[in-house]
N, C-alpha and C positions, 0 to 999 in steps of 0.2 A: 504493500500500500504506500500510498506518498500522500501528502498533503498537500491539497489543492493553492495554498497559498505558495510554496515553494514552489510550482510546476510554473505560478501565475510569471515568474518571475523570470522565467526563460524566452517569454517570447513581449511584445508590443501589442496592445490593447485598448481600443477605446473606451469601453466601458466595463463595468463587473455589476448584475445586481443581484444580489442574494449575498450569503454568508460562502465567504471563501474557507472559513476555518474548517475546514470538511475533511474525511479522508476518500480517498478516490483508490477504487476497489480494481481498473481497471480503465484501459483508455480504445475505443475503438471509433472506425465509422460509417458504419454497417448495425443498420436499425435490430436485426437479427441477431445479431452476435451480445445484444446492450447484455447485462446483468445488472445485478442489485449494485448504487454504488458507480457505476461507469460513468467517466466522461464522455463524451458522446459529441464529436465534431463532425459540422454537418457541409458535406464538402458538395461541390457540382461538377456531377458527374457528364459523360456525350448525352446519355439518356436520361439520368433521375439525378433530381435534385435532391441532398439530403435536408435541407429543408424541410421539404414538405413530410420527410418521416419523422418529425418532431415527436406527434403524439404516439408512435408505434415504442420511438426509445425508450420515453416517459411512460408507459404501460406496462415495457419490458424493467424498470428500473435505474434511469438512467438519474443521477443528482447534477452533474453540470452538464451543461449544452454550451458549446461552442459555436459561432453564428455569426456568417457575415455582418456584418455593419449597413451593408449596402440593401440589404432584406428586410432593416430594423426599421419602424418609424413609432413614433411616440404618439400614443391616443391619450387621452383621459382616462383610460380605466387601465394604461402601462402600455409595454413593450407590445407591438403585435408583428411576427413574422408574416412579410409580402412574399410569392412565389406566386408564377407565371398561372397558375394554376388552384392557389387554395391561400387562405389567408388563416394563420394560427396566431390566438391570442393567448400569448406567453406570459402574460400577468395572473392568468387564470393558472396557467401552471405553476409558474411560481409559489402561487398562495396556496393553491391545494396541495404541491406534493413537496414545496421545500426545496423548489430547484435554485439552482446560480446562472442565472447566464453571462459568460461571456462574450463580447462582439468583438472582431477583429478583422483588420481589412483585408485579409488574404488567411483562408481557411486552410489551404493545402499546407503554408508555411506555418503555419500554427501547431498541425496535426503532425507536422515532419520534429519541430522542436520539443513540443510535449510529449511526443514519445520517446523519443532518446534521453531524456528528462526521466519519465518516469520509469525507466528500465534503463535507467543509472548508467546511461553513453557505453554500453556494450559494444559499438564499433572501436572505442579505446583500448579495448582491452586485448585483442585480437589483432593481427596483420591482417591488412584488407586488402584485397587483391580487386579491382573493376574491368570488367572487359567490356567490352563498344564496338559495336561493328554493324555494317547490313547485313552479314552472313557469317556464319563459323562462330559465333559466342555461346553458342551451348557445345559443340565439340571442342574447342579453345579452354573453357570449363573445366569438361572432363579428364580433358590430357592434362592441364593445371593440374589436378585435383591428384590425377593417378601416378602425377610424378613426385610430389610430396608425400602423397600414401606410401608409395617405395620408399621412401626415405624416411619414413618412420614417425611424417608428421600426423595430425589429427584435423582432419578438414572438414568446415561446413560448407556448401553448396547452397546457390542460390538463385534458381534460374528456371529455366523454361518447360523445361521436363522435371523436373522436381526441386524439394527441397531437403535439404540434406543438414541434421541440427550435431551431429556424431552420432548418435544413437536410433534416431528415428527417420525412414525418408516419407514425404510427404508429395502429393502431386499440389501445385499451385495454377492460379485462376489467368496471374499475371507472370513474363518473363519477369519485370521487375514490381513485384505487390506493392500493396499500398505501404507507407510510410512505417505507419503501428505494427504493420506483421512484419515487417522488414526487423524491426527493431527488437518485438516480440523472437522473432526465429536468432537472430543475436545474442538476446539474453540467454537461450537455451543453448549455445553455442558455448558460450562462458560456463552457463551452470557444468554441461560436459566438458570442460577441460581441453575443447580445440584452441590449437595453434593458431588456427587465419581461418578464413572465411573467403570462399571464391564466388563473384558475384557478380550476374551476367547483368547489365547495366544498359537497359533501353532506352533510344532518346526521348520515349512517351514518358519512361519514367524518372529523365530529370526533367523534360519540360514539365510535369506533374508535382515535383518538389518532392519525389520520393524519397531522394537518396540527399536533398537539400543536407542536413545534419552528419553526413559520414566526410571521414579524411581518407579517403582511400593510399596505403603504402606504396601503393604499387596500381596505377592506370594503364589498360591495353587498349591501343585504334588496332581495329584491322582491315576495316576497308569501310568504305562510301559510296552509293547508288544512289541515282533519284527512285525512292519505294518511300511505302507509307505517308504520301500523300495524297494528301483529301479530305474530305469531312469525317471529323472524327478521329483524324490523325493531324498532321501536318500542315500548313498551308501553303508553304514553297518548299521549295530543296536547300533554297538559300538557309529558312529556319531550320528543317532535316539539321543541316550542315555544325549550325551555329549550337544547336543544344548536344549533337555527338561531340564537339570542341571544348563542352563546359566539363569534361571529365578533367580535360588535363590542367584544368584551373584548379583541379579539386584533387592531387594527388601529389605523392612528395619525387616519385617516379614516373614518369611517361615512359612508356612502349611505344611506338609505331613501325606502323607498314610504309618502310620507306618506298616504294613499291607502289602505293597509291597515287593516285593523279591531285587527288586534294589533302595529303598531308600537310602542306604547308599551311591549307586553309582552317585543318586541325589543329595547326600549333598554334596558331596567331593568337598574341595574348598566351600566352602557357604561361605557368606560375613555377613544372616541376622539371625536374631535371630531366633530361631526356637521351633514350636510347632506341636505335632502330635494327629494326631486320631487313632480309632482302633473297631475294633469289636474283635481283638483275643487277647489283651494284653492292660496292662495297659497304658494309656493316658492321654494324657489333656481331651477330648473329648472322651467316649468311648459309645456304643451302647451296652446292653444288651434284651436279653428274646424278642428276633425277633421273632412273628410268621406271617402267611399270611392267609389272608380270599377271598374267591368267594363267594359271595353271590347276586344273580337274575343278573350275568353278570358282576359284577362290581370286582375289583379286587384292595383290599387293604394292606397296611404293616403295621407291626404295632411293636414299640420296643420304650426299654426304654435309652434314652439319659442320661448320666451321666456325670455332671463336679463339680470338688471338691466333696462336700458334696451334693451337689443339684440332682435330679431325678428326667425326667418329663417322662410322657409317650406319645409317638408321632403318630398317624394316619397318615399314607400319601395314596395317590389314585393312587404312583406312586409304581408297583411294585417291590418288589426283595430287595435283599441284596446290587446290586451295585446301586443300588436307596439309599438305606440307608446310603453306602458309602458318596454319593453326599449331602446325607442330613447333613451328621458332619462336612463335607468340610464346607457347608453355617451354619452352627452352629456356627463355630469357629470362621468363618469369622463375625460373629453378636457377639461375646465376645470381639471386638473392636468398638464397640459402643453404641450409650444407647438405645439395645436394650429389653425388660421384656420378660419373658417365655412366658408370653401367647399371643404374637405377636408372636413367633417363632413357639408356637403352630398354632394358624388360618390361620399362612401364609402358613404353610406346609400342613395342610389341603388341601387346598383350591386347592394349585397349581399347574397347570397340562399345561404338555410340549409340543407346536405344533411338530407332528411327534417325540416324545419321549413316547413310549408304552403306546398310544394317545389312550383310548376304544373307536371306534366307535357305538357298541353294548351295552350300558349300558341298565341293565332294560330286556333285552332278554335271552333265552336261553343259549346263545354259547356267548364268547366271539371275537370279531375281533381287534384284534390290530397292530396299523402301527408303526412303530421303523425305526430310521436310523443305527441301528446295520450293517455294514459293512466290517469288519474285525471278525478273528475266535474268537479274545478274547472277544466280542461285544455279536458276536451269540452265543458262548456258555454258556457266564453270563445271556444271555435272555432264552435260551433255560431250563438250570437248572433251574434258576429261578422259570421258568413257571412248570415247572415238581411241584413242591414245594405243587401248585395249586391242583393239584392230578386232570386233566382234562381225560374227557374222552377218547380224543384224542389228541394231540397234534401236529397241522399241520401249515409244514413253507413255506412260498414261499420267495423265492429271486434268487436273480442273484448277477452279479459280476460287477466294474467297468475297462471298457474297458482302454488300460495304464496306467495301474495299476500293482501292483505284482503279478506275475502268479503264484507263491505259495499259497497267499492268497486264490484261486478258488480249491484249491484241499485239503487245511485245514478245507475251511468253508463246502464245500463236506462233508467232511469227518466226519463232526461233529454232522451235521444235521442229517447224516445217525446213528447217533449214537444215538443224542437224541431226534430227531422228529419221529412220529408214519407213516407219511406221508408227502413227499417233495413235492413240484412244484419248480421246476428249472426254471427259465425267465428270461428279460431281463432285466439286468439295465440301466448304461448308456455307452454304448460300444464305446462310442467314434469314434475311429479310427480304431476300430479293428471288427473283423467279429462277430457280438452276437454268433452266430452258433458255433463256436470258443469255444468262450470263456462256454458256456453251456456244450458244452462237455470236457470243463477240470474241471468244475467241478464235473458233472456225474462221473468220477474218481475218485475224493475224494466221493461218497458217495458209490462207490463200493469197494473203499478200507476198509471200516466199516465192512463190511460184517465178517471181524473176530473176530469185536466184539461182536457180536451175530446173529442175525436170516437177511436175506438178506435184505436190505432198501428197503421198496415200495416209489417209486416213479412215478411222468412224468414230463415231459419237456415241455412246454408252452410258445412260445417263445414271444405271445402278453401280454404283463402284464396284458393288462384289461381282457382277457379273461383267463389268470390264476386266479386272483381273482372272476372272475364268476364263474369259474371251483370252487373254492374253497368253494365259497358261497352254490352251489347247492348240494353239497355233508356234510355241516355242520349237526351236529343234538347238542343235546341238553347237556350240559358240556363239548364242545370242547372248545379248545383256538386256533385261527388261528391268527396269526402272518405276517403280510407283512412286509419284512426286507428291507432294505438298501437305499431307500431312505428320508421316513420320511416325512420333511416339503416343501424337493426340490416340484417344481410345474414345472421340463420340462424332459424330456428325452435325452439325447443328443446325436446324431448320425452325424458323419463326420463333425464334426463343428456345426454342428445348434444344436439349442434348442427349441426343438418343446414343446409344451405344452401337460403336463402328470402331474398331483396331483393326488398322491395316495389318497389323503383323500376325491376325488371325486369320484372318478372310485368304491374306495369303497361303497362308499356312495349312488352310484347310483344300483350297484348292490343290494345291501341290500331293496333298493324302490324298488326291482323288475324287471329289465332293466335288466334282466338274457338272451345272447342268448342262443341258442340250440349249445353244444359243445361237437364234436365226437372228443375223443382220438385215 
């Protein structure tokens, strides 16, 4: 418990009405989650405002409310909460249940201080490790993670596929969650006795003031794409650009991919000391004499790592070049502590990414592989990649996600058409929008290819499981088939719900045989 007066004291505040002298039982801001006792910070979300969950926290037990300023207007009978949609009078809460409301001009920064506050600055206490990227920060992660585990450290994990506290792993909602669970998973990080914390660091979630409060030891860039613009995300590339830049204002070490076209646009302004990698130029960390192996389904990398004078030679089971990228990223990040080469060796061996160019097929004919590649700069680093391979055929299936950017479906179109031998267009997760829709703007980007050589074969298969059987029963022997875009997710999501979908089962089962009969 903390005392609401000391919490008060960490952040900037217009007003306070009620008794601050209170103990505060817990801090969230999620009407659902309130208990007896919680402060209860009411932030605005793409969809819901927490505003208007006032009276759901207050029923659940919330004692303070935290609350815009800008929502607040003063009646005669008190404080009454304004929203686009319902109007709550907060004075009547007040007197009936003995609330405190605080108002403050900026809710996300409020909720980012008073949690690090009330779970006593747990990112202090621990090495923080931040990775940033458009692609690679959940396998970047993991090799982080699995080369420190080699060496004997204690890691918590914080990203996109799970959470990870030492003891427990946990699936999350957000690559980077809100503020209080960020801080919340920390504290439990400390309570078990982990060394650092590796923490996948979305540009949603420092434009969102998630990670506002952490000093990260150690900040990684690993590359920049115009993606995740639109509504509900980004508004240019320029901002993309400028919120992936505000890590390395926030870290006492910078990583980068000197390799990048906009690193410099990522340093501008830096605060931390800085180190790069490279496959095309000289570095701290540099990669040379990359080649690729297939052999009975299995699909390896293999290059030699260079720092200073030193040269090892590296095997990973994760394909491609922007695999290797990710592997210098967790290289350098392991040249901050005592880690020996041949940990960095066994770890990278070894380590292989739930829903990250996952082989389902080892040992067989054809290769099948699931990826969350989701974006064009995604699929077409997987796609060249796999070319590398020299497969007999080269077949992708994916779709798009629904509220999402609608350029994104006509680039990744477009690319597929260019470097797959054979597409299956299907669903992803179309949210809100009409799958049927969105399949046909992508079919546009793969008939825009069409000028780059010979016309794209395709089909469209709008049930996922049955594009993957479709794909299974048409495979022969040195193909590489590719399922893109969701990876490790296990739901599909349509109109709000989240039905249950694991590509890594659907495929799984088709492969045992559970093939229907399927007329194009």
């Amino acid at each position: 418990m903390q005392l609401l007066r000391s919490l008060l004291k960490q952040i900037l505040y217009e007003s306070v009405r009620g008794d601050d002298d209170r103990k505060i039982t817990d801090i969230c801001c999620h009407s659902e989650k309130v208990k007896e006792g919680s402060l209860f910070v009411c932030i605005n979300g793409y969809r819901n405002n927490g505003h208007e969950y006032v009276p759901q926290a207050v029923e659940h037990g919330a004692a303070v409310l935290v609350v815009d300023d800008r929502y607040v207007i003063e009646s005669r009978s008190g404080p009454v909460i304004l929203t686009e949609h319902m109007k709550v009078n907060v004075y009547e809460l007040i007197r009936d249940r003995n609330i405190c409301v605080v108002a403050v001009r900026d809710t996300r920064k409020a909720l980012s201080a008073l949690s690090a506050a009330f779970f006593d600055h747990p990112a202090e206490r621990m090495k923080m490790i931040g990775i940033t990227g458009t692609n690679g920060k959940t396998t970047t992660a993991f090799l982080t993670a699995g080369i420190l585990q080699e060496a004997g450290y204690r890691v918590g994990m914080i990203g996109t596929i799970e959470s990870y506290d030492g003891r427990r792993r946990e699936t999350v909602k957000n690559t980077t969650p809100e503020s209080c669970e960020i801080h919340r998973l920390l504290s439990r990080m400390v309570e078990n006795e982990c060394d650092c914390c590796v923490m996948e660091v979305s540009s949603q979630g420092i434009a969102l003031q998630r990670t506002a409060d952490i000093f990260f030891d150690i900040g990684v860039f690993l590359n920049i794409e115009p993606d995740h613009i639109g509504k509900g995300e980004h508004a240019t590339f320029s901002e993309y650009l400028y919120c992936k830049s505000r890590l390395m204002r926030q870290c006492g070490i910078g990583i980068v991919n000197q390799d990048d076209p906009n690193v410099d646009k990522i340093l501008a302004g830096h605060t931390c000391e800085v180190e790069n990698f490279s496959i095309r130029h000289p570095s701290d960390v540099m990669a040379e004499d990359e080649w690729y192996g297939m052999e009975s389904g299995s699909l390896q990398s293999h290059f030699t790592v260079k720092r200073e004078w030193r040269r090892e030679d590296i095997v990973m089971q994760l394909p491609g070049q922007f695999n290797i990228y990710n592997a210098l990223a967790a290289i350098s990040v392991a040249g901050h502590f005592k880690v020996d080469r041949e940990q960095i060796k066994a770890a990278l061996a070894k380590q292989i990414v739930p829903g990250r160019c996952q082989n389902m097929t080892a040992g067989t004919g054809y290769v099948f592989l699931i990826d969350y590649a989701h974006n064009e700069m995604s699929l077409r680093n997987l796609l060249e990649t796999l070319r590398k391979f020299k497969p007999a055929r080269l077949i992708v299936i994916f779709g798009c996600g629904g509220n999402r950017s609608v350029l994104r479906r006509y680039q990744m179109g477009e690319t597929a058409g260019r470097l797959a031998d054979f597409t299956i267009i299907t669903s992803d997760n179309p949210r809100w929008e009409d799958p049927e829709r969105i399949m046909n703007q992508i079919e546009d980007g793969l008939r825009g290819a069409v000028c780059a050589g010979e016309k794209p074969s395709y089909i469209k298969i709008s049930d996922r499981r049955a594009a993957v059987e479709y794909a299974v029963s048409m495979a022969e022997k040195r193909d590489i088939i590719v399922l893109a875009g969701k990876g490790h997710e296990s739901y599909q999501e349509i109109k709000g719900i989240r039905y249950p979908l694991d590509d890594r089962k659907i495929v799984q089962e088709a492969l045992d045989g559970g093939i229907r009969e399927y007329h194009c």
